[in-house]
Steps between C-alpha positions, in 0.01 A plus 500: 500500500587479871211530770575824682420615818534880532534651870476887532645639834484880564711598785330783744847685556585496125508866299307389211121642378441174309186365673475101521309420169799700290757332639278180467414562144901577390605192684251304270592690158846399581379150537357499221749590325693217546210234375400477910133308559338756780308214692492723851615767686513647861497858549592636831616801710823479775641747729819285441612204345610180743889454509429097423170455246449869424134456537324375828405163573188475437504685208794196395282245569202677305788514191564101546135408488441736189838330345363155560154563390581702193799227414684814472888472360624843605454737772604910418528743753517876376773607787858352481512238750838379662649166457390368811148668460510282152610150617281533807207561298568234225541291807170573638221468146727286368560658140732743332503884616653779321503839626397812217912530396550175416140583307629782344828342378323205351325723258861678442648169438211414257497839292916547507582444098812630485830383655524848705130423603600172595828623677334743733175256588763185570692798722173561713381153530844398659520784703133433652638115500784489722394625814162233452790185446461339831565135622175268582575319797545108449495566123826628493670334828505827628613381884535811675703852546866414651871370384458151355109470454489632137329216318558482093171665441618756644791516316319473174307826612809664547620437171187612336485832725881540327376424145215752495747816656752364260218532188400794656811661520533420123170649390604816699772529238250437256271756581828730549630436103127587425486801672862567308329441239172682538743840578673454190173500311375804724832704385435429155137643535629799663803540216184495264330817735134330506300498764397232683139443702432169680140337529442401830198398673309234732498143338268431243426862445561505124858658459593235193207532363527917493911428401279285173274793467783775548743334273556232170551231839342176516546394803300270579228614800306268733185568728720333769770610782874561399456424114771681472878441669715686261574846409385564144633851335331665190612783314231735455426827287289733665236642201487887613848613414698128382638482875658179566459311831580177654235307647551162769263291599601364891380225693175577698495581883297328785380634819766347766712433233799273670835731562694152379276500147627905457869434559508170236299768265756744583623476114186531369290733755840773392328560174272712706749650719705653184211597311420831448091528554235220613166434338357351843186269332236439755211302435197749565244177491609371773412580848823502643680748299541695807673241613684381238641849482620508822668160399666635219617834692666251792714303215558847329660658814672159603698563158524883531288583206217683647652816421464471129253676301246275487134465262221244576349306232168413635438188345158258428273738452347252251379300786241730537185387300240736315237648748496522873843336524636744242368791708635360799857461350512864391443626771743231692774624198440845551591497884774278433589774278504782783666345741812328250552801348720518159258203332333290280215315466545217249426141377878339374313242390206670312817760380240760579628890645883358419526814325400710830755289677772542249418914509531477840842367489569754228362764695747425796782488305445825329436693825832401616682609203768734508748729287820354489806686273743293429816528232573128405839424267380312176658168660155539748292487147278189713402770742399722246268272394350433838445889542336508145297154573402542880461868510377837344806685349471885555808556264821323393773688353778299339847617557852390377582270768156410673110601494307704759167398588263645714246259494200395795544171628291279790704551820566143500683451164685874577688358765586194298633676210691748713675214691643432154651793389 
C-alpha cells in the first residue's frame, strides 16, 4: 500500500453545495479504493487556484514538511491540476502528485475486465496523457525553442506524442465498431418490442446489486467505487401481467465527472440514452443524496436523457438500525419520498420492498398503455405474439389473409410494433 497524502481544495467561485469535509471524505473513499495508506491530509479553502503550484506557498511548503514527516509516497489533489501545476509541485515536496482524474482512471483501469472495458479506460488514460508528455530540461537535451536547437530528447518526445494520437486514433475506431456493434444489438431488442429501463445512479449506490436482486444476475457487487465498467442486460418478466422488460446495469456517475471520461464511455453511457425508462437508485443513507442527485441529473442532461420517465429506487434503507436510528431513517425515507416523487424505499441488498419497486415499474407502464388496432398479414405471426405476450388483447378476429387485434399495449412497445408493420 502506498502512503497517501490527500489535499482537499474548495474553490470560493465554484457552483457546487458540497461543503469541504464531502469533498474531503469522497477524495479519500476513492483512495481507498485503490489500496491508498491515508497518512495526512490538508484541507483548505481558495478564491482561486495559482496558475504555477495551484495552492499558495505556504500552504506548499506546509505539504513538503507533512510529505517528509509522514514519508509519504503520493500526494492527491481533488481538482484537476495542469501539467505545469503537476511538475511544479512534484518539484517542490519532492514525491509523486496525481490530480483526482488520473485517481479516478486508476480505479477504471483496475476494475475494466472486459476488452471493451479495457478499450475505453486505455482511450481516457491516453487522452488525459498526451497533453501531460513534456520534456525535462537536461534530461532530455532539450536546448531551447528555435531552428537547429532540437536535441534527441526532444525528438524522442515527439515520437511518443505521435505514438499515443496514433493509438488513440485506433481505439477511436475501436470504440466506433463497438458502438456498431452495440446498435446492432439495440435493433435486435427493438425487433423483439421489449422495453428497455436503464439503472443509473451515483457510484457505489447499489445498482448491481438491485440488477442481482431484480433479476437471475450475478454480477458480482463491491462496497467500493466503479465496481462496475460494463453494461450488463437481463431479460426480465414482470410478475403482474408476464410483461417482459430489459434491464442494464451502467457504470456509476461522480460529481465533476471529467467531460473526457463521458466521451471514451460514449459506447457504454448510450445504453441509457436509448433506453426507454430509468430506475435512478440513490442511496437514502447517505447524507449527500441531495447531492448525488444533482450529480446524476448533470450527467443525465449532458446525454439528453433527463426527459425520460424516470422512478427512484431509494436504496440502503437497511443501514438504518432498530431504535432511534430506525426512527430517524423513516422519517429521513419518507421526505425523500415527497420530494422524489414516483418512488421506492428499498434495501437491494436485504431484497426487501423489491416487490413495491417492481409494482411501481408495473404501475408506470400500465398507465401509459394504449389501444392500438392493428390488421397484421400471417407473415407478421412474431408480432402477434408480442401483442398477446406484452399486452391485454381486447379481441382478435382471424380473417382469411391476416388477424385483427385490438389489443392495449405500453406506449413504448406500441410505437415499436407499429414501426414494423
Amino acid at each position: 500500500m502506498e502512503k497517501v497524502i490527500t489535499v482537499t481544495v474548495k474553490l470560493k467561485d465554484a457552483l457546487n453545495d458540497w461543503s469541504l469535509d464531502s469533498l474531503s471524505e469522497e477524495l479519500k473513499l476513492l483512495t481507498r479504493t485503490v489500496n491508498g495508506e491515508i497518512v495526512g491530509e490538508i484541507k483548505c479553502n481558495r478564491h482561486y487556484p495559482t496558475p504555477s503550484l495551484y495552492l499558495g506557498t505556504g500552504k506548499i511548503e506546509e505539504l513538503s514538511v507533512l510529505a517528509k514527516q509522514v514519508k509519504a509516497q503520493t500526494v492527491v489533489f481533488n481538482n484537476d491540476l495542469s501539467p505545469i501545476q503537476q511538475k511544479n509541485i512534484e518539484d517542490a515536496i519532492g514525491c509523486k502528485t496525481i490530480d483526482r482524474t488520473q485517481l479516478i482512471l486508476d480505479i477504471f483501469a483496475r476494475h475494466a475486465k472486459t476488452q471493451e472495458g479495457k478499450i475505453q479506460v486505455e482511450l481516457a488514460q491516453l487522452q488525459y496523457l498526451l497533453p501531460r508528455l513534456m520534456g525535462k530540461g537536461i534530461a532530455l537535451s532539450r536546448l531551447g525553442g528555435g531552428i537547429g536547437t532540437r536535441g534527441p530528447g526532444e525528438q524522442k518526445l515527439e515520437i511518443d506524442r505521435r505514438r499515443i494520437r496514433k493509438r488513440i486514433d485506433s481505439l477511436k475506431k475501436d470504440i466506433k465498431a463497438l458502438e456498431i456493434r452495440r446498435l446492432h444489438l439495440r435493433k435486435r431488442r427493438t425487433e423483439n418490442a421489449l422495453s428497455t429501463i436503464a439503472l443509473v445512479g451515483y457510484t457505489n449506490a447499489g445498482k448491481s446489486t438491485l440488477l442481482n436482486a431484480l433479476s437471475s444476475a450475478h454480477v458480482k457487487a463491491k462496497n467500493e467505487m466503479f465496481s462496475t465498467l460494463d453494461p450488463l442486460t437481463k431479460r426480465v418478466t414482470l410478475p403482474t401481467n408476464n410483461l417482459k422488460v430489459l434491464i442494464s446495469d451502467t457504470v456509476g456517475f461522480l460529481n465533476k465527472l471529467p467531460h473526457h471520461l463521458i466521451d471514451a464511455f460514449k459506447a457504454t453511457l448510450e445504453e441509457i440514452r436509448q433506453a426507454d425508462m430509468l430506475i435512478v437508485v440513490l442511496d437514502v443513507s447517505s447524507e449527500l443524496i441531495v447531492q448525488h442527485h444533482d450529480a446524476i441529473w448533470q450527467v443525465l442532461i449532458e446525454l439528453e436523457a433527463q426527459d425520460k420517465p424516470i422512478i427512484y429506487a431509494l436504496n440502503k434503507i437497511d443501514n438504518f438500525e432498530e431504535g432511534d436510528d430506525q426512527a430517524e431513517g423513516n422519517r429521513i425515507i419518507e421526505r425523500f419520498k415527497r420530494n422524489f416523487s414516483n418512488s421506492a424505499a428499498i434495501s437491494a441488498k436485504c431484497k426487501k420492498n423489491i416487490p413495491q419497486l417492481i409494482e411501481t415499474v408495473e404501475q408506470n407502464l400500465i398507465n401509459t398503455a394504449t389501444l392500438v388496432k392493428v390488421f397484421l398479414k400471417y407473415d407478421k405471426i412474431s408480432l402477434i405474439n408480442t401483442l398477446h405476450e406484452q399486452g391485454k388483447v381486447m379481441q382478435c378476429e382471424y380473417r382469411s389473409d391476416g388477424v385483427y387485434i385490438e389489443a392495449k399495449l405500453p406506449v413504448l412497445i406500441a410505437k415499436k410494433v407499429l414501426t414494423k408493420i
